[in-house]
DRENNU-436704 format. One record per residue (C-alpha): x, y, z; residue in one letter. Coordinates in steps of 0.25 Angstrom, whole numbers, m for minus. Example, Ala and Ser with C-alpha at 12.3 -4.5 7.8 and 13.67 -1.06 7.14 Angstrom:
2
<atom X="49" Y="m18" Z="31" rest="A"/>
<atom X="55" Y="m4" Z="29" rest="S"/>
END
This chain:
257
<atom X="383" Y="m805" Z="16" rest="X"/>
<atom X="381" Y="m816" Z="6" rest="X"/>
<atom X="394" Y="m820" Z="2" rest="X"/>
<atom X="391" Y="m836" Z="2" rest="X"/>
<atom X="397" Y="m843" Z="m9" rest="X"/>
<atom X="401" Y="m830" Z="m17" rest="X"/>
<atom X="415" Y="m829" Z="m22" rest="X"/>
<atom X="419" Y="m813" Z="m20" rest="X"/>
<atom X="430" Y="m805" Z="m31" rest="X"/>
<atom X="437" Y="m794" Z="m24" rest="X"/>
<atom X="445" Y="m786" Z="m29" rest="X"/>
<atom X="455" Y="m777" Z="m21" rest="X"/>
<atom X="456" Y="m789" Z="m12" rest="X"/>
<atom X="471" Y="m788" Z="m8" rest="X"/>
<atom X="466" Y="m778" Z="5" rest="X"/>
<atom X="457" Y="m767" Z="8" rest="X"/>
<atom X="444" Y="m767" Z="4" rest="X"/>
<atom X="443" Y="m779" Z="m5" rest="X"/>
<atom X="450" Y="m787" Z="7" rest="X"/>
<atom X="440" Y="m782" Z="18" rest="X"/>
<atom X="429" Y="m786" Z="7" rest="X"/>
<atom X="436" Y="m801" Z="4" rest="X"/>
<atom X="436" Y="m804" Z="19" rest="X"/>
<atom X="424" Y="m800" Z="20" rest="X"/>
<atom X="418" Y="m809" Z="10" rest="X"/>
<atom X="424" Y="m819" Z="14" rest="X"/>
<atom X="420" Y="m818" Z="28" rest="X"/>
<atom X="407" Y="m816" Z="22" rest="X"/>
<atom X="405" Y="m831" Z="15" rest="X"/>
<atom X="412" Y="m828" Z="0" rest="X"/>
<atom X="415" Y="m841" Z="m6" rest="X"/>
<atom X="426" Y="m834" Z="m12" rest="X"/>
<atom X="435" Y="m825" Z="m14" rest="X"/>
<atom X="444" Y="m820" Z="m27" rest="X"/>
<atom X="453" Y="m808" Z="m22" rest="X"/>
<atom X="460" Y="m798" Z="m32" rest="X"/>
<atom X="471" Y="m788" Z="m32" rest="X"/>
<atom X="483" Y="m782" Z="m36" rest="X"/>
<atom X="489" Y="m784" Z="m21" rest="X"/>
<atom X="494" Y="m800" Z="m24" rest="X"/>
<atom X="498" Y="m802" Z="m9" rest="X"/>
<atom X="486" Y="m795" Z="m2" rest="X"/>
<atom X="476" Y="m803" Z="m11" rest="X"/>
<atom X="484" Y="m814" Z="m8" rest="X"/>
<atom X="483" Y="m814" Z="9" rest="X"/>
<atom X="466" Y="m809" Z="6" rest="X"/>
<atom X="464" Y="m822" Z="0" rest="X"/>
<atom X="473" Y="m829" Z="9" rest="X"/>
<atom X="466" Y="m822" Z="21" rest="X"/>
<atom X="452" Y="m827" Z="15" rest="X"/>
<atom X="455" Y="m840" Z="12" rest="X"/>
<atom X="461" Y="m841" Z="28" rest="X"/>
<atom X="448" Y="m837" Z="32" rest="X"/>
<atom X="441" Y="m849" Z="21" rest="X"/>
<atom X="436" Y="m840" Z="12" rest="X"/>
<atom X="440" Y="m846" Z="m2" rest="X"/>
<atom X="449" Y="m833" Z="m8" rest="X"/>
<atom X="457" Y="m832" Z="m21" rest="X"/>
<atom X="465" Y="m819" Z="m27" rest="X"/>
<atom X="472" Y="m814" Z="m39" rest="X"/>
<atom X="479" Y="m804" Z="m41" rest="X"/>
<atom X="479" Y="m793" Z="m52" rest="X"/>
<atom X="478" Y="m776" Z="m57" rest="X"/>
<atom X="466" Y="m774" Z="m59" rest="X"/>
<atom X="471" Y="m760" Z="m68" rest="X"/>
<atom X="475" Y="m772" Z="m78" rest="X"/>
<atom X="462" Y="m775" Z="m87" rest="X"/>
<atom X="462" Y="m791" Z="m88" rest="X"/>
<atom X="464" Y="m793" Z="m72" rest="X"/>
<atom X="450" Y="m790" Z="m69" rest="X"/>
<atom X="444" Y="m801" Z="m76" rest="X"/>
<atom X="455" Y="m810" Z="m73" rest="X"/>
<atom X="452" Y="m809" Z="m60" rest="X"/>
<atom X="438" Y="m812" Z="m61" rest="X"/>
<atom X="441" Y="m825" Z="m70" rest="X"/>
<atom X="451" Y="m828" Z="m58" rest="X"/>
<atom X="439" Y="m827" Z="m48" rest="X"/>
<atom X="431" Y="m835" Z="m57" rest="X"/>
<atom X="440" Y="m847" Z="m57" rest="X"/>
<atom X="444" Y="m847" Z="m45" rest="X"/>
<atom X="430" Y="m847" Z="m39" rest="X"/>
<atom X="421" Y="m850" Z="m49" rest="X"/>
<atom X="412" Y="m837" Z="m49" rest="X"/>
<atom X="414" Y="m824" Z="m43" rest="X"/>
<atom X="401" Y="m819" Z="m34" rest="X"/>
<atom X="406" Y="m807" Z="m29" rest="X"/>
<atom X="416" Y="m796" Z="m35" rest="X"/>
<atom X="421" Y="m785" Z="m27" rest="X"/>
<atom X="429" Y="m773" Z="m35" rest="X"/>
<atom X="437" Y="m766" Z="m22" rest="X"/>
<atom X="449" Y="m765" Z="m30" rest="X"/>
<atom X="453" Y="m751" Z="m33" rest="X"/>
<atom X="463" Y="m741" Z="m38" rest="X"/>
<atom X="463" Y="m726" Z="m28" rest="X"/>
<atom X="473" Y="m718" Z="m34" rest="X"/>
<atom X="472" Y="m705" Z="m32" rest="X"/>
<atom X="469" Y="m698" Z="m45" rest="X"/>
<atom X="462" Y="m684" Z="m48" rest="X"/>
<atom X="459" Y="m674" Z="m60" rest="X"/>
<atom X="473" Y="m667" Z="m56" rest="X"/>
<atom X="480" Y="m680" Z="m53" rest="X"/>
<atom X="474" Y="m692" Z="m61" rest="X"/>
<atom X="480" Y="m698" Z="m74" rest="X"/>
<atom X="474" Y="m706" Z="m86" rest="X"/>
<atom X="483" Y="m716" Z="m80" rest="X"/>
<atom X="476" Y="m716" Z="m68" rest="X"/>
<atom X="463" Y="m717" Z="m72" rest="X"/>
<atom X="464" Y="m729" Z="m80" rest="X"/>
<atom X="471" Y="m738" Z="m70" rest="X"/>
<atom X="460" Y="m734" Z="m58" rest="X"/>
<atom X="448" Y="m734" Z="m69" rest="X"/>
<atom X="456" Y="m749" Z="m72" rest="X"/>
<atom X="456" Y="m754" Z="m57" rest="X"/>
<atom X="445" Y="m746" Z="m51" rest="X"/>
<atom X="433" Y="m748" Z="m62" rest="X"/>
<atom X="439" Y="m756" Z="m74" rest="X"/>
<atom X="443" Y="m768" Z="m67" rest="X"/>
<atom X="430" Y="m768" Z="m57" rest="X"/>
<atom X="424" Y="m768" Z="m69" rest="X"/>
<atom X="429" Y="m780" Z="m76" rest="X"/>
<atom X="429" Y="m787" Z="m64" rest="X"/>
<atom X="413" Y="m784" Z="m63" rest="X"/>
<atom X="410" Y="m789" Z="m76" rest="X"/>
<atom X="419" Y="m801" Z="m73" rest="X"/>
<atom X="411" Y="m807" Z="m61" rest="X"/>
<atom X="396" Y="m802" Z="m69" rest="X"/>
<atom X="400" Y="m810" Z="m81" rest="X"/>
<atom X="404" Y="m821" Z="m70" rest="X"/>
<atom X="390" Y="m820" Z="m62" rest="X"/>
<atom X="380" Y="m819" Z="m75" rest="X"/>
<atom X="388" Y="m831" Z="m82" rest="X"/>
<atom X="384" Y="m840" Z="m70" rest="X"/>
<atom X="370" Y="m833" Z="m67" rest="X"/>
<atom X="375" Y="m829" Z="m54" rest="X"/>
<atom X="373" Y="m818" Z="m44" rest="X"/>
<atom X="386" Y="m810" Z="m41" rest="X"/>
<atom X="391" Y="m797" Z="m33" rest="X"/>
<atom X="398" Y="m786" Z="m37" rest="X"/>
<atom X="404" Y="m775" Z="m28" rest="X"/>
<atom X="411" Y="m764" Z="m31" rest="X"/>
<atom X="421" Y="m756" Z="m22" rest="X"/>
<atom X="419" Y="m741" Z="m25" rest="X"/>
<atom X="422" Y="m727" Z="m18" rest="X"/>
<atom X="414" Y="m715" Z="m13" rest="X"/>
<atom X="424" Y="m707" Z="m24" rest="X"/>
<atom X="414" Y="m712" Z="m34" rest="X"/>
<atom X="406" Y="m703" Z="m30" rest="X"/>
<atom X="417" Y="m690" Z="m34" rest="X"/>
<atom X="427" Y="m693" Z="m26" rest="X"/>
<atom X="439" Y="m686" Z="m19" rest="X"/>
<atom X="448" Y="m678" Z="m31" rest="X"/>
<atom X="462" Y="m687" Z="m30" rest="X"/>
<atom X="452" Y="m700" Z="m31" rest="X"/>
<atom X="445" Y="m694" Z="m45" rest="X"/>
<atom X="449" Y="m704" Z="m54" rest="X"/>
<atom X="446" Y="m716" Z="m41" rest="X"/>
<atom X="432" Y="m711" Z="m42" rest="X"/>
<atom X="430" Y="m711" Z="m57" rest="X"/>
<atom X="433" Y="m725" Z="m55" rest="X"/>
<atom X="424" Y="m730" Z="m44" rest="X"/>
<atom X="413" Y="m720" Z="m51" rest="X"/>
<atom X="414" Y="m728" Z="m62" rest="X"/>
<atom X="414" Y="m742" Z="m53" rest="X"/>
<atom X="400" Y="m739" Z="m47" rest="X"/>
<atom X="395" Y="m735" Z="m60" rest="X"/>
<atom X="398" Y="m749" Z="m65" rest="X"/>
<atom X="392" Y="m754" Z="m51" rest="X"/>
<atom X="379" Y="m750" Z="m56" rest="X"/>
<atom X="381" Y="m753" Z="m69" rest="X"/>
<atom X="384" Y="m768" Z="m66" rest="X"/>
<atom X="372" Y="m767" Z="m56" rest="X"/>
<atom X="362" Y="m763" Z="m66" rest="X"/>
<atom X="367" Y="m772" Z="m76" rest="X"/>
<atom X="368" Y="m785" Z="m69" rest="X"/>
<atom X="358" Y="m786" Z="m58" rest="X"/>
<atom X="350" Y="m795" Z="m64" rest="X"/>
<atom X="360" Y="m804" Z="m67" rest="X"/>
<atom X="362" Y="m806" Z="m51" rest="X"/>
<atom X="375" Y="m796" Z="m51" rest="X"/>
<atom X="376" Y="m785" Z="m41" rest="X"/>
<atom X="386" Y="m775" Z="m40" rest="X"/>
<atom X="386" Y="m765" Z="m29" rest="X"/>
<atom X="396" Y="m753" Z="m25" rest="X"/>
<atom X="403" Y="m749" Z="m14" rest="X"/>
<atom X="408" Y="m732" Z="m13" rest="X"/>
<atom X="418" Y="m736" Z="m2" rest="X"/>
<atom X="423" Y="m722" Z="6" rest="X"/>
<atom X="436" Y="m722" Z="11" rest="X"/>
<atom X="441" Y="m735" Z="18" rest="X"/>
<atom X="454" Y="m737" Z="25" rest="X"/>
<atom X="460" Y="m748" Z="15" rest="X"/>
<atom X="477" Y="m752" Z="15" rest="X"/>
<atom X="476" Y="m746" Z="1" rest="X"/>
<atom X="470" Y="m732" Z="5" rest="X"/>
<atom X="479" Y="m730" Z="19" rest="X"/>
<atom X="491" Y="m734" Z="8" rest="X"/>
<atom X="485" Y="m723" Z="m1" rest="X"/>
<atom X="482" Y="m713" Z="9" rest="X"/>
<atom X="494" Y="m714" Z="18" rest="X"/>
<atom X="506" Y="m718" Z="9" rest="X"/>
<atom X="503" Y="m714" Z="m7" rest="X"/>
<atom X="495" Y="m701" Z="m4" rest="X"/>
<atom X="505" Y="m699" Z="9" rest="X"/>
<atom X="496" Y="m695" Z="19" rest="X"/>
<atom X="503" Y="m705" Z="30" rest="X"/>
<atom X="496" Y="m713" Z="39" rest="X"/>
<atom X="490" Y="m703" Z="47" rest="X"/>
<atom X="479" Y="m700" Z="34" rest="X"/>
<atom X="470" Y="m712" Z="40" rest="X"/>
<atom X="468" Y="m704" Z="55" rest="X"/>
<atom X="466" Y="m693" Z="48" rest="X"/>
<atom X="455" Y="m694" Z="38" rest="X"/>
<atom X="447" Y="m704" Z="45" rest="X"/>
<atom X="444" Y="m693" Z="57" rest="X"/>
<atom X="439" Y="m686" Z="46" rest="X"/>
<atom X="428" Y="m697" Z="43" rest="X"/>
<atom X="416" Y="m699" Z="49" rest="X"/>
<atom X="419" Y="m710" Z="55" rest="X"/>
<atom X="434" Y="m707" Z="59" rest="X"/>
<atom X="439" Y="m719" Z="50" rest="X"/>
<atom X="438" Y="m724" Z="35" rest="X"/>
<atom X="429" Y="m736" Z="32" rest="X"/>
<atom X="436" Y="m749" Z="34" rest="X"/>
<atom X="438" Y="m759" Z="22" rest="X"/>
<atom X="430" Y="m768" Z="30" rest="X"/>
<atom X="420" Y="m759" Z="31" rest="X"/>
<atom X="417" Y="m757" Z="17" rest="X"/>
<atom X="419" Y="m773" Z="14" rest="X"/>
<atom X="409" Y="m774" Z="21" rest="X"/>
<atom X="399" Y="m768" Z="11" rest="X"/>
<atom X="405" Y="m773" Z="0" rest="X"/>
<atom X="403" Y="m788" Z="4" rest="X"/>
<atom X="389" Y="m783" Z="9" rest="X"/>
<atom X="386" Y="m778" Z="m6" rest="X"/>
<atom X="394" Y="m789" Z="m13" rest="X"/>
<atom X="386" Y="m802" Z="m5" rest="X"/>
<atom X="372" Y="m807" Z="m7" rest="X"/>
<atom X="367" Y="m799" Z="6" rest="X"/>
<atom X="365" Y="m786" Z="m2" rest="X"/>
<atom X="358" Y="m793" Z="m13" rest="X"/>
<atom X="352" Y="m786" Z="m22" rest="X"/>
<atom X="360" Y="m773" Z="m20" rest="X"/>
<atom X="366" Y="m770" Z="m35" rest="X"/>
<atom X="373" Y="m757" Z="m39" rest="X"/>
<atom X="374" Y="m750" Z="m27" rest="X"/>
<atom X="385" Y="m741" Z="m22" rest="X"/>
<atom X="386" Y="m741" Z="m8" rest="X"/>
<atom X="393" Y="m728" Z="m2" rest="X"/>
<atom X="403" Y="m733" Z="9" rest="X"/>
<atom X="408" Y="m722" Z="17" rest="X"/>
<atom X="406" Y="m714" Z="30" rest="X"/>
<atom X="401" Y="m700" Z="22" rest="X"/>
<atom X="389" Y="m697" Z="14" rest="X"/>
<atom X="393" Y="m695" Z="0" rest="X"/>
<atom X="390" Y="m681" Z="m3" rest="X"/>
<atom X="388" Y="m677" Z="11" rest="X"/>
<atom X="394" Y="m666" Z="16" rest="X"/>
END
């Protein structure tokens, strides 16, 4: 998919969708790979399992709810490898928050994870690109709930609303300097993090999974793999010059009855 030579940032690396898309890119020729998250040990075996498999992989671990980790986390890529190619934000904050439920609190440390920090790390690796007059790749992992979303996920939404806002944005403003930033509205995907939510913190056990997914079209959720699979797609030279899309990812029509 035209990953040669490119090193990859992705964050939310430590499992889920940011490790199917780590694994992936790597399998896909990345020179490189500079991992991120809060989950020390799970970054830890990523990189470990990347570098087994000869892709050349790096980590560092931080909160991205903290204002300074974002750019240090670039400026950790950057001097590691040299460069950073390709940026992938899949790191995100889903707690559940609504008009009824939702505290300033709240907002602020999703609003700080899941748009601030993605963000910062966006300007860091098109500051990086346009300082060496080279090409680079941005995508950014988003959700159907941009579009409204369900009512416990109202502030969730707000967020990723505001993350393709600034997808476009970044598009429109830096295609001519060889930088494209694409979006992915993922649906819901069977991630660790989201059985750990659905079965064990909103107590719905481990029968929610049969459950809801012979309620799907397809009788499952989409796979994380599934959905990595577009996201390298978008983020490697083979979908050049797609810039400032929003790809909707998910088995129902949005709006469809």
């Amino acid at each position: 998919m035209g990953l040669d030579d490119k090193v990859i940032l992705i964050t939310g690396a430590a499992g889920g969708i940011g490790q199917a898309i780590a694994h992936l890119a790597a399998a896909e020729g990345a020179t490189a790979l500079f991992l991120t998250d809060r989950d020390e040990a799970g970054c830890r075996q990523t990189a470990a399992d990347l570098r087994a498999g000869g892709c050349a992989a790096d980590c560092c671990f931080a909160d991205l709810a903290d204002v300074v980790a974002p750019p240090t986390i670039a400026a950790a890529a950057i001097a590691r490898f040299g460069r950073i190619d390709g940026l992938v934000n899949a790191a995100a904050l889903t707690t559940r928050g609504s008009f009824l439920t939702g505290t300033a609190a709240l907002w602020d440390q999703l609003f700080a994870v899941d748009a601030r920090a993605p963000f910062l790390l966006m300007q860091a690796v098109i500051i990086d690109a346009i300082s060496r007059c080279a090409p680079a790749s941005i995508v950014n992992i988003l959700s159907m709930n941009a579009y409204c979303g369900i009512p416990e996920l109202a502030i969730y939404s707000a967020t990723k609303g505001a993350l393709a806002t600034l997808t476009r944005n970044a598009a429109r403003a830096h295609m001519a300097d060889r930088i494209r930033v694409n979006g992915v509205n993922l649906g819901w995907v069977a991630t660790p993090a989201e059985m750990h939510m659905q079965a064990d913190i909103l107590g719905r056990g481990p029968g929610w999974l049969a459950e809801d997914s012979a309620k799907l079209p397809l009788g499952r959720l989409i796979a994380a793999e599934e959905s990595a699979r577009l996201a390298v797609f978008l983020l490697g030279d083979a979908s050049v010059p797609m810039s400032g899309s929003v790809v909707d990812f998910e088995q129902k029509v949005a709006g469809g009855i």
